[in-house]
N, C-alpha and C positions, 0 to 999 in steps of 0.2 A: 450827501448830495454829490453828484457826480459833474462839480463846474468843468475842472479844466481835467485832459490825459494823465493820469499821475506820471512823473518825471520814467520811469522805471519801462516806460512803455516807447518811449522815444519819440521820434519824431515821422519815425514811415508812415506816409499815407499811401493806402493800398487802394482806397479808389480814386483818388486825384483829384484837386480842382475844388469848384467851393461846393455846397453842401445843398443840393437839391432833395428836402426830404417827401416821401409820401404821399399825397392825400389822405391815402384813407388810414392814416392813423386816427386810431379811435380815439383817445386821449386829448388828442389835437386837433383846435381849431384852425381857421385859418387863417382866424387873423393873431392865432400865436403862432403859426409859422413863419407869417411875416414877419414878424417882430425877432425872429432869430437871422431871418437873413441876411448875409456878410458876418455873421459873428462866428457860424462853424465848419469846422475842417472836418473828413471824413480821418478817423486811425481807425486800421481793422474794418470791424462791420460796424464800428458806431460810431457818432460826430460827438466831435468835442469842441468847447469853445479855443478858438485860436489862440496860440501862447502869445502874440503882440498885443491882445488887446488889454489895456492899464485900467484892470479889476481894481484895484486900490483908488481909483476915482468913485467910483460906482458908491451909490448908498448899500446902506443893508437890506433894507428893503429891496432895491431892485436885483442885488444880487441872489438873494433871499429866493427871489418869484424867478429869475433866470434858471436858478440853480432848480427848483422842484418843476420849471417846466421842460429843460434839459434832462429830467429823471423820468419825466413822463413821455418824452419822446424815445430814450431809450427803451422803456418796457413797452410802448407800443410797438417798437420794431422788434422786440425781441417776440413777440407775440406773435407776427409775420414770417418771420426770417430764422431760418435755422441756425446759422450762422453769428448774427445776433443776438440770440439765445444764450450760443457759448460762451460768449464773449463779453455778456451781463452778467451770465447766473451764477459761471464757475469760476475760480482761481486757478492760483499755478499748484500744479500737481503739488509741489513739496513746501510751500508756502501758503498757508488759506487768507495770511493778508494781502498778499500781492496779486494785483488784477493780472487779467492775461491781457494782450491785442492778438487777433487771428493776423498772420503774414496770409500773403495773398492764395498760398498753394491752400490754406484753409476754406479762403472763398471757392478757392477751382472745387475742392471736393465738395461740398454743399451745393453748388449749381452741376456738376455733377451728379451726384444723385437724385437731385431735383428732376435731370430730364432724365438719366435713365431709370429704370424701375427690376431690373434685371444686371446691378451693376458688381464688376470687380476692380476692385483699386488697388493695385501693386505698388507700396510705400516704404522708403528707406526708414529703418529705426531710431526713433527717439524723435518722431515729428508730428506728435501730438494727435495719432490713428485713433487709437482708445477715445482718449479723453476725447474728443471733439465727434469720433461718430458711435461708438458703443455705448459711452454713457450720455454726452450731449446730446447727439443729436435723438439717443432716444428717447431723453425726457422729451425733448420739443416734442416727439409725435403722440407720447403719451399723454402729455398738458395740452394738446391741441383736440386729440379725442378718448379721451378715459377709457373709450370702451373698447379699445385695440388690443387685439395681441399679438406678446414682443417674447420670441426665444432667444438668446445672446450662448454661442455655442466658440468655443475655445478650443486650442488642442485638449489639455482637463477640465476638469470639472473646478479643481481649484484656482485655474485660471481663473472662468468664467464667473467663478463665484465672486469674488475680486471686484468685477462691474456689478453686479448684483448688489454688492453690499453699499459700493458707492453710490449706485440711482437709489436707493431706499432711503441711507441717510441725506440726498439729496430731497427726497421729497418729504420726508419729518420733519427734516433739522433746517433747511435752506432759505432763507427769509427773501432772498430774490428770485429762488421759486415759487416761492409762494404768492410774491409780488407779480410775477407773470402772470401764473397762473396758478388764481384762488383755486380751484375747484380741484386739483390735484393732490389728492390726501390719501393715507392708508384709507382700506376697507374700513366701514364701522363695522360689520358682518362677522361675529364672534367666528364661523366656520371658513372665513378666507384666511388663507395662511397669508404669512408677514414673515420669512424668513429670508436667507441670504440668494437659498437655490430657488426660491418660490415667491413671492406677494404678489396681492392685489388692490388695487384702487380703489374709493369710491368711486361709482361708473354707474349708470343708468339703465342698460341692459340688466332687466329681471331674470333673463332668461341663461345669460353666462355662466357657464361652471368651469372655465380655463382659467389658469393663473394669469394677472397681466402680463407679467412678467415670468418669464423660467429661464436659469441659468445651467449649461451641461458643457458635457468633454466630449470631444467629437465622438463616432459609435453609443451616445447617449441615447434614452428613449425618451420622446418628446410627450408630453400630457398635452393631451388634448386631440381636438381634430382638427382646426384649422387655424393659422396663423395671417397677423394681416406684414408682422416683418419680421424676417430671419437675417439675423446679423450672423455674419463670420468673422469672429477677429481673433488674429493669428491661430487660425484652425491646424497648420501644422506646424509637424517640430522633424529634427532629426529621424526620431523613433518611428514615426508613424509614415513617412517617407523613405525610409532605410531599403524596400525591396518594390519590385513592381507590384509584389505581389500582397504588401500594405498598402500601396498606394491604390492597387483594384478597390480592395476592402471599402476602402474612406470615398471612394468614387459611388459605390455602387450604396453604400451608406446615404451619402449626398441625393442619389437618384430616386430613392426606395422608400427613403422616410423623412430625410429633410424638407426637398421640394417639391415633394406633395402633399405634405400639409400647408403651402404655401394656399391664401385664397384668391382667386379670379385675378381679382386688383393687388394681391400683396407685394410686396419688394424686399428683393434680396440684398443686402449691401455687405460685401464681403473686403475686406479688409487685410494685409499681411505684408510680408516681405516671399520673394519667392526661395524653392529650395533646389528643385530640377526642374526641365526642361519639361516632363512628363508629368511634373506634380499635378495633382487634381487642382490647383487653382489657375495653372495655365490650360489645362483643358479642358476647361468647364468657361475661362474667360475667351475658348476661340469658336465657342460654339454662336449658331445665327442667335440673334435677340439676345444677347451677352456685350454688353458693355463694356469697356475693356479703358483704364486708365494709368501709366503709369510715372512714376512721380522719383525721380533718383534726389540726392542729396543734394547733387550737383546740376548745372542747368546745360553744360558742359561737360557729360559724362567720359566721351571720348576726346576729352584732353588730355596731353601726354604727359603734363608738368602739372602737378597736383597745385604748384604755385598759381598757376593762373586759374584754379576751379574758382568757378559762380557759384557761390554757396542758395543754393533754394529758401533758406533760413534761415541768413547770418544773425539776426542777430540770438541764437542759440547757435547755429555752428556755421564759426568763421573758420576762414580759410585754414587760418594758424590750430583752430580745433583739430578739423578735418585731417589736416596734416599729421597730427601728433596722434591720430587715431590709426591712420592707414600705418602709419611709421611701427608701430606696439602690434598691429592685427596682423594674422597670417593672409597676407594679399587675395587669396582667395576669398575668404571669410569677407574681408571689408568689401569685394568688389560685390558678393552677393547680397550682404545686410546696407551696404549705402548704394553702391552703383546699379543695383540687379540685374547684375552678369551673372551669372550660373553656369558649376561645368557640371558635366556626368560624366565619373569617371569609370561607368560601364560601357561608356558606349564614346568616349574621349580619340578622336585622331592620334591625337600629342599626346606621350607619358609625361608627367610633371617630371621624371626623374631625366628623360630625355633632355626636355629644355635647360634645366640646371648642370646638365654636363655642358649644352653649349654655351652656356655664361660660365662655368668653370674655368673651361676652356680659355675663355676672353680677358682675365685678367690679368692684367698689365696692359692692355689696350683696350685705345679707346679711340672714335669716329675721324678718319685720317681728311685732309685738308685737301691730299693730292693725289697720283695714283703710289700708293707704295713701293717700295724699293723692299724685295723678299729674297733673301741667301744670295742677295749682290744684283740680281737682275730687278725690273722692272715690272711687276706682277701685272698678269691679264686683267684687264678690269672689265666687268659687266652692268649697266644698267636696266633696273626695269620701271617702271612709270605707270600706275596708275591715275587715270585720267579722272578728275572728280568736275570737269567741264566738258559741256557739250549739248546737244540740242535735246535729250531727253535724260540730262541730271543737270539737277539743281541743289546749290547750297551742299555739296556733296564734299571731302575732304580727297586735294590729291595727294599720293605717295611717291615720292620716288628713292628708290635703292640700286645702291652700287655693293656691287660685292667681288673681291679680289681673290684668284686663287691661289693661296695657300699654303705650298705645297700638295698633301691628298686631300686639304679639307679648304672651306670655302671661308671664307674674313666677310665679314660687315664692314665694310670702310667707309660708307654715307648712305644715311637716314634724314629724311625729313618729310616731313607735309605739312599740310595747310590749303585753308578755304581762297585758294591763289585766282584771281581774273586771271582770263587769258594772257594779256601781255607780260604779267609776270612770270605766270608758269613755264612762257617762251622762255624768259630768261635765264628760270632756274636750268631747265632742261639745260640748255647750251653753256652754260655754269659748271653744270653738275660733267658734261661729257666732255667738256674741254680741261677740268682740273681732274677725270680720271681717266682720260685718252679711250673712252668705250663711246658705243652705240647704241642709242637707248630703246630697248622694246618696250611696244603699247600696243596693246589691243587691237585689233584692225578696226575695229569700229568705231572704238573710240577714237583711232588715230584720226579716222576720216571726218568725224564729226571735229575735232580739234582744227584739223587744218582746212576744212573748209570755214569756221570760225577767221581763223587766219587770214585766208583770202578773200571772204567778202569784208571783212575788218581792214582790208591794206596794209596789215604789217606786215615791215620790210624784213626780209631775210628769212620768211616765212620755208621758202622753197629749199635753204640750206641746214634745212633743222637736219641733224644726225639722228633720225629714227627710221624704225624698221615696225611695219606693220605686223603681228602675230595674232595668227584666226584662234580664237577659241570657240567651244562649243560643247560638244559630248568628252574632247579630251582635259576638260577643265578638271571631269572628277574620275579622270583614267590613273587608277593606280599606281601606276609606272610611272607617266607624264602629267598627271594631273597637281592640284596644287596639294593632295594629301601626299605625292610621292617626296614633298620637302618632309613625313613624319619618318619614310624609311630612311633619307639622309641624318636626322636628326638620331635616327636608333644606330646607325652603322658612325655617328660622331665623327659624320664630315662636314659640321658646322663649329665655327666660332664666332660665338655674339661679344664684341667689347662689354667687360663690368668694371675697368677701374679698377678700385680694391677692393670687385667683389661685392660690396653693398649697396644697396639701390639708392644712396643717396650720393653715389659715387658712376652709377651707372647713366647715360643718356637718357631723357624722360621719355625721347622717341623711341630707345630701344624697349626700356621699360610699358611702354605702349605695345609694341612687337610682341613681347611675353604675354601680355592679356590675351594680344588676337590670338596666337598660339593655346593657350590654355581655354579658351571659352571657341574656340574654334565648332560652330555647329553647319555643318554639309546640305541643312535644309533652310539656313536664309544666306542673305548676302552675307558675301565672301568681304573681311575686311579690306580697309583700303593698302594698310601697309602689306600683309601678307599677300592680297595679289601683287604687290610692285614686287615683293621676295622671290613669289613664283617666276613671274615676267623675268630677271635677273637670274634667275636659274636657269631657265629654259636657253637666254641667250648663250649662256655658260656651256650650252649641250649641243646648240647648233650652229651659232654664231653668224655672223655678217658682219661684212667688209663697208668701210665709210663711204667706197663709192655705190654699191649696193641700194644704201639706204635713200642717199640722194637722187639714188639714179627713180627707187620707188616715190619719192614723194613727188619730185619735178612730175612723173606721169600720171601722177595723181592729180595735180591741181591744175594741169594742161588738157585735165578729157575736156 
């Protein structure tokens, strides 16, 4: 009997608040619905009785009838709700006595593929993909109509086989599946196969000669003619993504014989971590009627300090996990399998060997306080500023960098951003250009949209900010001047990034931040926020302005 949450599952409730169940649960009356009201909390996708309520007053008897109608509200919803389902029928993958709870990214993919029927869901590793839609959620569809058929397609075969073996002995062996749903059994039909890559159900179609189930390796050939769901879970790997001219293959595979055996009404629910930017599951997820969902580890992907990540799933990966993972994994590797950042290092701006000479470079320094003192003089200092405020960005992150020259090559000597309101961001700017005696370039647009913020807001001092407008447009992605010409600085090692001693736990989290935008740098979406403020900071560096310059452009600005 399932009275209270076993201890092991905790305390999260994922839908909130008290416990509104159903109507039409079939199991349930209404006047035993009533009879549970105020007594349960939602954990996961099912209600459990409240840990304050002092069970040990209770007779046996009433606990007794609480408890089996508690059991029968659960397999009523589990009978509705796919999500439910998981969360009744199955365990933890490496424990079969320990229940699971769905955290709530669980609920999103289940109401998720509930509306879309053509769906792709990009999902960081080891957050419960498989279990909850390869094998869960395809029993539910299976126990809901016997007479479906379900292809489950992996990068191998032995992958796939893997889910295969699991939904089978799930519907033999499973006594909570069977509690959902009686009628879900092997074939009794001596001529349906019952094995790992193949079985069939008892099902009420005379007429069927498809397996209900078949299990393959991507390039696999599908039995049958028509399918009502084609699962993808993790269909690629390294190997099969390694050239374009593998990844045509698995595209045109996908086109030819996957989804067209798909029938009228059937659904696709595809499943993975990504590998490139071109991989077949990003462009198959940007096509029209392509559902597109993606899910990182973090809820905060572009935070700069792994200390401050919002883990998606704490209670499976806390911060302190998370950490000790990225700390052990080659940064790329973890930004692609948890954050799904992805680079292509065929078609990459930045050489990875480039940026590491300019953290090379940087050590024994690190993020200066003021403008530096360089071979006895007072080094030029340049700011650039990206604006993450203004009347058409929201919730957007601003950048601002200072960068000092060097001698031939150029220093980082302040880094920061943040989701700043206008009157801070005021502040920082005139912070950041008064402790390194520069002039901060922004955007022309943005600049315009900032300070008119400014002026209809009435803050004071508005008109002696130290910036200077700079037009971008078609010179954004001008090789010479544009922001890829920081990759020919970077190859000619006229940059120096501060690293400390060298190790990223010794390096700035913001600069550390920098490396990603740099390494995952892609020319066809938005430019990140620090690497335009780097741009900006370079460019002033190339044509500079004078402090009365700048003032003289904004006072004319906020006086049209």
């Amino acid at each position: 009997m399932l009275w209270c949450a076993p201890p092991e599952l905790g305390t999260k409730d994922v839908r909130g608040g008290s416990v509104e169940l159903p109507r039409e649960l079939a199991e349930v009356t209404e006047e035993e619905r009533q009879s549970l009201a105020g007594l349960l909390v939602w954990r996961g996708s099912l209600p459990y009785f409240r840990d304050d309520l002092e069970l040990e007053t209770w007779s046996r008897d009433d606990l007794r009838a609480l408890g089996e109608l508690l059991e029968r509200v659960h397999v009523s919803l589990a009978r509705i709700d796919p999500a439910a389902f998981v969360q009744f029928a199955l365990r933890h993958e490496t424990n079969e006595d320990l229940e699971i709870v769905n955290a709530q990214h669980h609920e999103d993919w289940h109401r998720f593929l509930d509306d879309n029927p053509i769906a792709v869901l990009f999902a960081a590793v080891e957050h419960a993909k498989t279990q909850q839609i390869a094998i869960g959620r395809a029993l539910f569809a299976l126990g809901q109509n016997p007479n479906r058929t379900i292809a489950i397609v992996s990068d191998t075969e032995g992958q796939a086989k893997k889910n295969g073996t699991a939904i089978m002995r799930h519907i033999a062996e499973n006594p909570r599946v069977r509690r959902v749903f009686p009628n879900l059994r092997p074939s009794p039909l001596p001529t349906d196969p019952w094995s790992e890559l193949r079985f069939t159900v008892e099902r009420s179609s005379l007429s069927a000669k498809d397996p209900s189930v078949q299990c393959l390796g991507v390039m696999g050939a599908i039995n049958g003619s028509r399918l009502d769901v084609l699962i993808f879970d993790d269909l690629l790997d390294l190997r099969n993504t390694a050239t374009n001219e593998q990844i045509q293959k698995i595209l045109n595979w996908i086109d030819t014989t996957a989804l067209t055996r798909l029938r009228e009404d059937g659904v696709l629910w595809w499943i993975g971590t990504p590998w490139k930017r071109n991989d077949p599951m990003h462009v198959v997820a940007a096509r029209p009627g392509v559902a597109r969902l993606e899910h990182a580890a973090v809820l905060n992907p572009d935070e700069p300090d792994p200390a401050r990540w919002i883990p998606r799933w704490p209670e499976q990966w806390s911060v302190a996990r998370l950490r000790k993972k990225w700390r052990t994994m080659d940064p790329l590797a973890f930004a692609r399998k948890y954050l799904l950042r992805i680079r292509n290092d065929e078609d990459a701006r930045f050489d990875l060997a480039w940026i590491r000479r300019a953290f090379d470079f940087g050590r024994g320094y690190r993020l200066e306080l003021r403008q530096p003192v360089i071979e006895g003089v007072l080094a030029p200092c340049f700011t650039g500023v990206d604006l993450g405020i203004g009347r058409k960005k929201k919730n957007h992150r601003s950048a601002v960098v200072t960068i000092a020259k060097h001698g031939a090559r150029f220093r980082i000597v302040g880094l920061r951003s943040g989701k700043w309101k206008a009157p801070e961001l005021l502040q920082i700017i005139r912070d950041e250009t008064t402790r390194f005696r520069s002039i901060a370039y922004v955007e022309n647009n943005q600049a315009q949209d900032f300070l008119v913020q400014f002026a209809t807001e009435g803050i004071d001092g508005a008109d002696s900010l130290p910036v200077v407008g700079f037009t971008t447009g078609s010179n954004k992605h001008d090789p010479t001047f544009g922001v890829e010409s920081l990759a020919v600085d970077l190859r000619n090692s006229l940059w120096i990034f501060p690293s400390g001693d060298g190790t990223d736990e010794d390096t700035d989290p913001e600069l550390l931040a920098l490396r990603a935008d740099l390494e995952f740098y892609d020319p066809t979406a938005h430019t990140p926020d620090r690497l335009m403020a780097l741009w900006f900071a370079r460019m002033a560096s190339r044509f500079g302005a004078g402090a009365d310059a700048a003032r003289s452009w904004t006072h004319d600005f906020l006086n049209r």
